[in-house]
MARSEZA-994089 format. One line per field, with one value per residue (C-alpha): residue in three letters; chain; y, z, x. Coordinates in steps of 0.001 Angstrom, whole numbers. Layout:
<recs>
res: ALA, ...
chain: A, ...
c2: Y, ...
c3: Z, ...
c1: X, ...
</recs>
This chain:
<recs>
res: UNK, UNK, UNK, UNK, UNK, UNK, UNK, UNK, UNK, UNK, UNK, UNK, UNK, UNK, UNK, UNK, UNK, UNK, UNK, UNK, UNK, UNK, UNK, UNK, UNK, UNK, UNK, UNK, UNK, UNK, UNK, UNK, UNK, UNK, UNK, UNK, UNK, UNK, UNK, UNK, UNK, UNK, UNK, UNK, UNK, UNK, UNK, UNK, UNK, UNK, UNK, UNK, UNK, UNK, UNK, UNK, UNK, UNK, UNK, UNK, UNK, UNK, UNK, UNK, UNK, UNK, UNK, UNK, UNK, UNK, UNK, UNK, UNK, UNK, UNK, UNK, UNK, UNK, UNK, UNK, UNK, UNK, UNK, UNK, UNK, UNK, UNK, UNK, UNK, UNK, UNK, UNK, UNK, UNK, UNK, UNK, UNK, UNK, UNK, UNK, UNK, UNK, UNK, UNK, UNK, UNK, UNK, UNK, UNK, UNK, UNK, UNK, UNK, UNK, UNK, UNK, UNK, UNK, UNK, UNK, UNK, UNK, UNK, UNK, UNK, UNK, UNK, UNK, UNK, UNK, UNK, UNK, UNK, UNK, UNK, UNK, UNK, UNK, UNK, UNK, UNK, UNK, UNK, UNK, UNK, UNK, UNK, UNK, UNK, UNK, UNK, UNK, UNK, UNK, UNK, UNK, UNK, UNK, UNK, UNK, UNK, UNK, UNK, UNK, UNK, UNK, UNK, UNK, UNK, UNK, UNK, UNK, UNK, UNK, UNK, UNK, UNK, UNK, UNK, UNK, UNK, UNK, UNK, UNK, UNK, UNK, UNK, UNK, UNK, UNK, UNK, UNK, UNK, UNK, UNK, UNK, UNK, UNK, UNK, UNK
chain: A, A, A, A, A, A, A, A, A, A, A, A, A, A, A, A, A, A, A, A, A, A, A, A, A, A, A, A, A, A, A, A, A, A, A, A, A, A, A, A, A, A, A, A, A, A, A, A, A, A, A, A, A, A, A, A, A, A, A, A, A, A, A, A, A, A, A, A, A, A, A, A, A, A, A, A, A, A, A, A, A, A, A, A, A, A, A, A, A, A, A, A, A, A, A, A, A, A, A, A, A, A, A, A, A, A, A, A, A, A, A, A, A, A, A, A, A, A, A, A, A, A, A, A, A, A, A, A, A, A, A, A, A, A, A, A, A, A, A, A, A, A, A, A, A, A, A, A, A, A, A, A, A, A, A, A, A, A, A, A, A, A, A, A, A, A, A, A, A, A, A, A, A, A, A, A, A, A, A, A, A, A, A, A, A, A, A, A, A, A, A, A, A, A, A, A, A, A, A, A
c2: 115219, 111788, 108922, 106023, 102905, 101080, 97388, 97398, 93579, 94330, 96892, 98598, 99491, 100709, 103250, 104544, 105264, 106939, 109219, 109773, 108650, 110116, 113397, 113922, 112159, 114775, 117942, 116596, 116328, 112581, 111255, 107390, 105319, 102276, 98895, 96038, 92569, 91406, 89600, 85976, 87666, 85612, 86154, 84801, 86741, 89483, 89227, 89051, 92241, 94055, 93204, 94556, 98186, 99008, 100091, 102855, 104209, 105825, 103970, 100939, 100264, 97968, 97819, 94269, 92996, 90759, 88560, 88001, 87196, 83788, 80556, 82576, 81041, 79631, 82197, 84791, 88229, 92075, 92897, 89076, 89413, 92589, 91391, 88251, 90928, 92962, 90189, 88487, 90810, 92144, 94231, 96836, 96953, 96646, 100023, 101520, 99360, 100000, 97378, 97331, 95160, 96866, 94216, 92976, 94436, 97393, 97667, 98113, 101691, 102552, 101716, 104986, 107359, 105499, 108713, 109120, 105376, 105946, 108477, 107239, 104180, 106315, 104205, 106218, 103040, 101832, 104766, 102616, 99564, 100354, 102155, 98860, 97006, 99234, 99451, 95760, 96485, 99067, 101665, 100078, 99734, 97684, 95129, 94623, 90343, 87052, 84590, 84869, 84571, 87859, 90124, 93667, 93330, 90280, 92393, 95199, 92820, 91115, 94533, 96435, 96417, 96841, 97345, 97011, 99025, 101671, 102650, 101703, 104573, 106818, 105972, 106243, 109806, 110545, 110171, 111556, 110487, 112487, 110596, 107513, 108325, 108669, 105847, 102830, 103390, 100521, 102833, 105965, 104200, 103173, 106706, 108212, 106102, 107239, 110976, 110625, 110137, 113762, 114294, 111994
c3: 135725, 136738, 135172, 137252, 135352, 138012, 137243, 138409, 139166, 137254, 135733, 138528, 139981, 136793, 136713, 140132, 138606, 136218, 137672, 141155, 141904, 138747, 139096, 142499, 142134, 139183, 141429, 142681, 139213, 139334, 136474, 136830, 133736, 134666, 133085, 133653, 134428, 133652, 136553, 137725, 139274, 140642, 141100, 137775, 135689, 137860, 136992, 133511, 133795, 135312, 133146, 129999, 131160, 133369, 130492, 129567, 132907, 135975, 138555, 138506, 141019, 141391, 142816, 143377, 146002, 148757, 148436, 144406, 144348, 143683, 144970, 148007, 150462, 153852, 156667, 153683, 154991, 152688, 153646, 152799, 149531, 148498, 149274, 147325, 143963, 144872, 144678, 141723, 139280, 137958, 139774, 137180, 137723, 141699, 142543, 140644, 141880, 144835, 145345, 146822, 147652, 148743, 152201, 151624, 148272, 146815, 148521, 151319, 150770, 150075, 153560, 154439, 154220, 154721, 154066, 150740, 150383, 150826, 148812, 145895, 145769, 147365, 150204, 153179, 155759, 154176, 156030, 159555, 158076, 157158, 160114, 162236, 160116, 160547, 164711, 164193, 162382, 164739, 162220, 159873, 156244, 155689, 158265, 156858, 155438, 157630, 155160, 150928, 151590, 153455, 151736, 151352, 147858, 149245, 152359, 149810, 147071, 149569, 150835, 147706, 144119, 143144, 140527, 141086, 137666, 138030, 141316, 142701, 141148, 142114, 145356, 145605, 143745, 146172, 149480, 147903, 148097, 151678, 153381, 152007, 153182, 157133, 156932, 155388, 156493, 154231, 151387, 152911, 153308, 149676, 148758, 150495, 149304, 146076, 146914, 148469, 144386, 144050, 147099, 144931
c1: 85050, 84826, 83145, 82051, 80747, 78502, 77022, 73690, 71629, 68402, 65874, 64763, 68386, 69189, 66361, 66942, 70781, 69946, 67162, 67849, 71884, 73208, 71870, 72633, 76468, 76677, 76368, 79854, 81021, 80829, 79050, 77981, 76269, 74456, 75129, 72322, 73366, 69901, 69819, 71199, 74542, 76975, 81258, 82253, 79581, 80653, 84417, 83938, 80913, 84025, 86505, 84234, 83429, 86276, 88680, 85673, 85737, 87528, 86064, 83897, 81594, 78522, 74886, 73567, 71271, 72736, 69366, 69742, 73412, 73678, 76545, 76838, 79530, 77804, 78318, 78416, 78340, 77995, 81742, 82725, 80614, 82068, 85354, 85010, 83801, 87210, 89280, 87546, 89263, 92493, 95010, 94498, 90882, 91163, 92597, 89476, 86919, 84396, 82252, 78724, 76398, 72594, 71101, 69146, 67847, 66911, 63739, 65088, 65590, 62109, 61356, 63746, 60308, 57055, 55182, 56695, 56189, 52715, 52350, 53564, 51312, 48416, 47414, 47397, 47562, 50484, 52996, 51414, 52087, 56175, 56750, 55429, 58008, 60840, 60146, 60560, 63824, 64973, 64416, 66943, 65742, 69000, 67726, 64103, 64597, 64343, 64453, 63970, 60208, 59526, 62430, 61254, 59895, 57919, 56304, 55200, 53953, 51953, 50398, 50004, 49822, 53797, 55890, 59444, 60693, 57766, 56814, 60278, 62750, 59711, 59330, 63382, 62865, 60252, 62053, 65803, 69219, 69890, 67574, 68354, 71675, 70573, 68423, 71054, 74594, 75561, 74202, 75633, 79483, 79501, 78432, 80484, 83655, 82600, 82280, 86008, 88073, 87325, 89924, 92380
</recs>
């Protein structure tokens, strides 16, 4: 049994944890508790996140949106991001820590299945309407975001009627973890780093 603390951004990851990624990480006897940043995440709030939970945990890992984080370095990148968390804290915590950091934000993902998208929020033109945006993408979830104004959550809000805490974690629930996983390789790496301490 392993127990994997993971610092989650907002609300709405922390629901998906604990419904869909928790369950499913717990088949592989690796049992992960969310704890919510409430938001306005940034490397020093971070660090000292990290430094609170780790000592109640294995592992330590973390689930914030690339869009949200805030003081971002110019010519940031998700590996230069996640290295900058990794190297914000302790040696002790380090060798325990697998950082993560969702592009462009969590929902991104929901874009993985627009017929389960579309389902959940029961509007039948909205599976057209994602799978126009993800031919734009090149069928990458992980790609949908130009600029802040027309991240993911901003193309749904501006279709549909959306909650980000209610009908997100269903929508996630909806289309499951697998094909999440085929859909964001960013998503799929970080699991499966996390799937890998049961071979240590």
């Amino acid at each position: 049994m392993v127990r994997i603390g993971i610092s989650v951004e907002g609300q709405t990851e922390e629901i998906f944890v604990k419904k869909v990624l928790a369950p499913y990480l717990a088949q592989k006897n690796l049992f992960m508790t969310p704890i919510c940043m409430q938001g306005d995440v940034n490397i020093d709030k971070v660090r000292s996140e990290l430094k609170k939970i780790a000592n109640n945990f294995d592992y330590v890992t973390t689930f914030y949106d690339f869009y949200g984080f805030k003081n971002k370095v110019v010519g940031e990148t998700k590996h230069s991001l996640e290295m900058r968390i990794l190297n914000a804290v302790g040696e002790n915590i380090r060798g325990r820590l697998i950082p993560f950091v969702q592009m462009y934000e969590f929902e991104g993902i929901l874009f993985s299945c627009p017929k389960s998208f579309a389902l959940i929020m029961r509007q039948a033109n909205l599976k057209e309407w994602a799978d126009g945006l993800l031919q734009e993408f090149r069928g990458d979830p992980e790609k949908i975001n130009n600029s802040p104004q027309t991240a993911p959550s901003k193309r749904i809000m501006s279709v549909v009627r959306y909650r980000k805490t209610t009908h997100g974690p269903r929508i996630a629930e909806a289309i499951g973890v697998e094909t999440i996983r085929n859909k964001c390789s960013g998503f799929n790496e970080w699991l499966h780093k996390i799937e890998k301490i049961n071979d240590k």
